[in-house]
N, C-alpha and C positions, 0 to 999 in steps of 0.2 A: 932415541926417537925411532918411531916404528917407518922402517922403510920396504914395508912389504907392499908389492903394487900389485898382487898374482889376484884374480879374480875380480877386479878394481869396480865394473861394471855388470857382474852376473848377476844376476836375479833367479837362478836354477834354484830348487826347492823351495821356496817362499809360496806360503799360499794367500793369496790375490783375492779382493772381492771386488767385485764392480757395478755402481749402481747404472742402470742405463746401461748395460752390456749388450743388449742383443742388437743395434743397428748403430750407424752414426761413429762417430768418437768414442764412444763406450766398445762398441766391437773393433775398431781398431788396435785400440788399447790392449781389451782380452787376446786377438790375437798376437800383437808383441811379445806380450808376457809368453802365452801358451807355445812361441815357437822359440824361446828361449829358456824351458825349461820350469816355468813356474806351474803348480797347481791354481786353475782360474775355477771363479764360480761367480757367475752372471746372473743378476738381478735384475726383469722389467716387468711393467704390470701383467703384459701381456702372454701366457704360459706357452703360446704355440709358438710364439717371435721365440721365446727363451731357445726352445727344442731346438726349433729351425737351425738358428745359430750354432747352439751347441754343434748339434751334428755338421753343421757345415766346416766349422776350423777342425775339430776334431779329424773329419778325413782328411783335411789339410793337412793340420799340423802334426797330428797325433799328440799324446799327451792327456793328462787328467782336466777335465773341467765338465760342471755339471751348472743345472741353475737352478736358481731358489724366486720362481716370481711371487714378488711384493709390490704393493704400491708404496714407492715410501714417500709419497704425500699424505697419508695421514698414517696416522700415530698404531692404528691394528695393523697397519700391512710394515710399518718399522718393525714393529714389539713381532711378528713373524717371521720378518728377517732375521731377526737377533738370534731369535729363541731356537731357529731353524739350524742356524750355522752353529749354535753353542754344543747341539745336538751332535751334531758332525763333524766340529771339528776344534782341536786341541787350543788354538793358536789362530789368531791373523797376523801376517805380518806386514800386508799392507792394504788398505779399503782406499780405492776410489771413490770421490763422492761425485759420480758423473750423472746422474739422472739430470734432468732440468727439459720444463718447458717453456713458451714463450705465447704472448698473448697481443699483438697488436688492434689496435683502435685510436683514434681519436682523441684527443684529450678529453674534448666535451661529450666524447660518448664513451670512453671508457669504461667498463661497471666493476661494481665491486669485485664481483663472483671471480672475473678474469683476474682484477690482481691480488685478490690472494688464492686463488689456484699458483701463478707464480710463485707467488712469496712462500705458500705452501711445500712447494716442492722445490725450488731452487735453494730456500735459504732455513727456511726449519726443520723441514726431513734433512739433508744434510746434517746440522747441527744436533741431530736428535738419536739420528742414525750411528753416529761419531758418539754420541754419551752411553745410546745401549752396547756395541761394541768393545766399552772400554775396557773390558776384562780380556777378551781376546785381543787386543791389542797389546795390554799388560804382559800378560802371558807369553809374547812374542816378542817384548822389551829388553834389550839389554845395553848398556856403555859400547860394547863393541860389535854390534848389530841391531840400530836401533828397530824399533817398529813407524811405519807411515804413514799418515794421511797426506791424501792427495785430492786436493779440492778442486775439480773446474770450473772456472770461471768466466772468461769471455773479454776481449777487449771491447766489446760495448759496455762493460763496469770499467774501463780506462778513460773512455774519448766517447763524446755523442756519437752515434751513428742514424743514420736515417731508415736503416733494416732492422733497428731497434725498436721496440716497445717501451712506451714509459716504466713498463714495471718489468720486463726482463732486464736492461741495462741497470734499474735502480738493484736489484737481486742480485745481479752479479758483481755490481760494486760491493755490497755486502755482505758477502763471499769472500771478497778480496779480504775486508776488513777482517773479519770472521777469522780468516786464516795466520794471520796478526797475533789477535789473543789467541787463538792454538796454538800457534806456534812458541809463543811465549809463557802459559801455562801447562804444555804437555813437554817441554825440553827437559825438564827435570828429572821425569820420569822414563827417559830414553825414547820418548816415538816425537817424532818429528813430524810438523804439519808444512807442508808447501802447499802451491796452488800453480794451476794453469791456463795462462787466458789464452786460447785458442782464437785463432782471426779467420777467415774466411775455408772453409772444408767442406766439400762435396757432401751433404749430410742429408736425409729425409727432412727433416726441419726445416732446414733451412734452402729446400728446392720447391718446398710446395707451393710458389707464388711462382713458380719458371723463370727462377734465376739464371740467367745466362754466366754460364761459370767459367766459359772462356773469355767474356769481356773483363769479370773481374777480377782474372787473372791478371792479363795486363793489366791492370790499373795499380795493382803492387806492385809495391817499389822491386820485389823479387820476379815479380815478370810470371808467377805463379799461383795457383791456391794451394793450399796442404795437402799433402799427404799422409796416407796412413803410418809410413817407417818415419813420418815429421814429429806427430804426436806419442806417437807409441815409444819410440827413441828416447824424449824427454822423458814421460811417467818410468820409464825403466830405469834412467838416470837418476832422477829422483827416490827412487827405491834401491838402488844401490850403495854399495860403500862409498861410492865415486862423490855420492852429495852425507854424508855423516855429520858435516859441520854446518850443514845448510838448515834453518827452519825459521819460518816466518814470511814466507818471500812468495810472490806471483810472480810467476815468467811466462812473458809474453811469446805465444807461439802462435806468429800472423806475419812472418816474410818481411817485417820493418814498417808495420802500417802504426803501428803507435808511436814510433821511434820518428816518423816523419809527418805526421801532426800536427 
């Protein structure tokens, strides 16, 4: 039995994609990785948010990372992404699927356009993005260093929430499920699928209605919202040796708000 525990949790030379890199959850994430060693490359529609970004960890962190913006809600700005990074580079050995937006309204006013812009991007660019990738992924597969997908999710796909939209909570439970059959059809071939349902995090997104984010701090059972080393900590675990045997699985990263329920 192998009892080697030396590098248990590093993530140093692995290179990293991340949809939804340049603000929110997505830049947390790239900078975890980027300050421990990994090559990152960030993905959002937006080319100047991309730059912005980059150059900001960058003189943080130092290290390699560039960005490739795409939209990957629809299907030319995926097939860009793919084709972009195939260009550049040899290997993934782990893609974030963080992009996601959100659309709240009314039930009876709801419109189409809004949910599936969601479903668009939270739940088929994911899943699509994940199919053109899969040679880089392959590529970076092996029994004893598998390759990752890492899917964001949201505990609004765990439990109602009232800052939920009908069609972001329904996408992100979808996601959940999504990560299920990944998990269980890509095991065989060494890359591993998890997910992470993130709960309450200081995000653009989720500030633009003037959340008061020290009241819903205490309202957690942790007395807190996330953090960046909250998030960033897990996606690195999950891309390490430390989780090898782990796929299939959502884990809840929200301070005990699902677990108390």
């Amino acid at each position: 039995m192998d009892m080697d525990f030396s590098n248990l949790f590093s993530v140093a030379g692995k290179t990293v994609v991340i949809t939804g890199g340049s603000r929110g959850i997505g830049e947390m994430i790239a900078a975890g990785f980027l300050a421990n060693g990994a090559k990152v490359i960030i993905s959002s529609r937006k080319a100047d948010a991309c730059e912005e970004t980059v150059e900001r960890l960058k003189a943080k962190y130092g290290g390699e990372i560039y960005a490739i913006p795409s939209d990957v809600g629809q299907m030319v700005g995926i097939e860009h992404l793919a084709n972009t990074l195939a260009e550049r580079e040899e290997k993934v050995d782990v893609l974030v699927n963080n992009a996601g937006v959100a659309w709240g309204a009314k039930l009876e006013d709801f419109p189409e356009h809004g949910w599936d812009k969601v479903m668009d991007v939270n739940v088929k660019g994911l899943f699509f993005l994940t199919q053109k990738l899969m040679p880089l992924l392959r590529k970076a597969a092996s029994a004893d260093s598998p390759a990752r997908v890492i899917n964001i999710a949201s505990i609004d796909g765990m439990h109602t929430s009232p800052m939920s939209g009908f069609a972001y909570g329904t996408s992100k439970a979808a996601v959940i499920h999504l990560t299920r059959f990944m998990g269980a059809h890509l095991a065989g071939e060494h890359i591993l699928c998890n997910g992470i349902a993130p709960g309450p995090f200081p995000t653009y997104m989720l500030s633009t209605g003037g959340v008061d984010w020290q009241k819903i701090g205490d309202q957690n059972p942790s007395g807190r919202v996330g953090q960046p080393s909250d998030i960033a900590g897990l996606a690195m675990f999950l891309s390490s040796k430390a989780s090898n045997y782990i796929t299939g699985h959502t884990v809840p990263c929200d301070g005990g708000i699902v677990s108390s329920s």
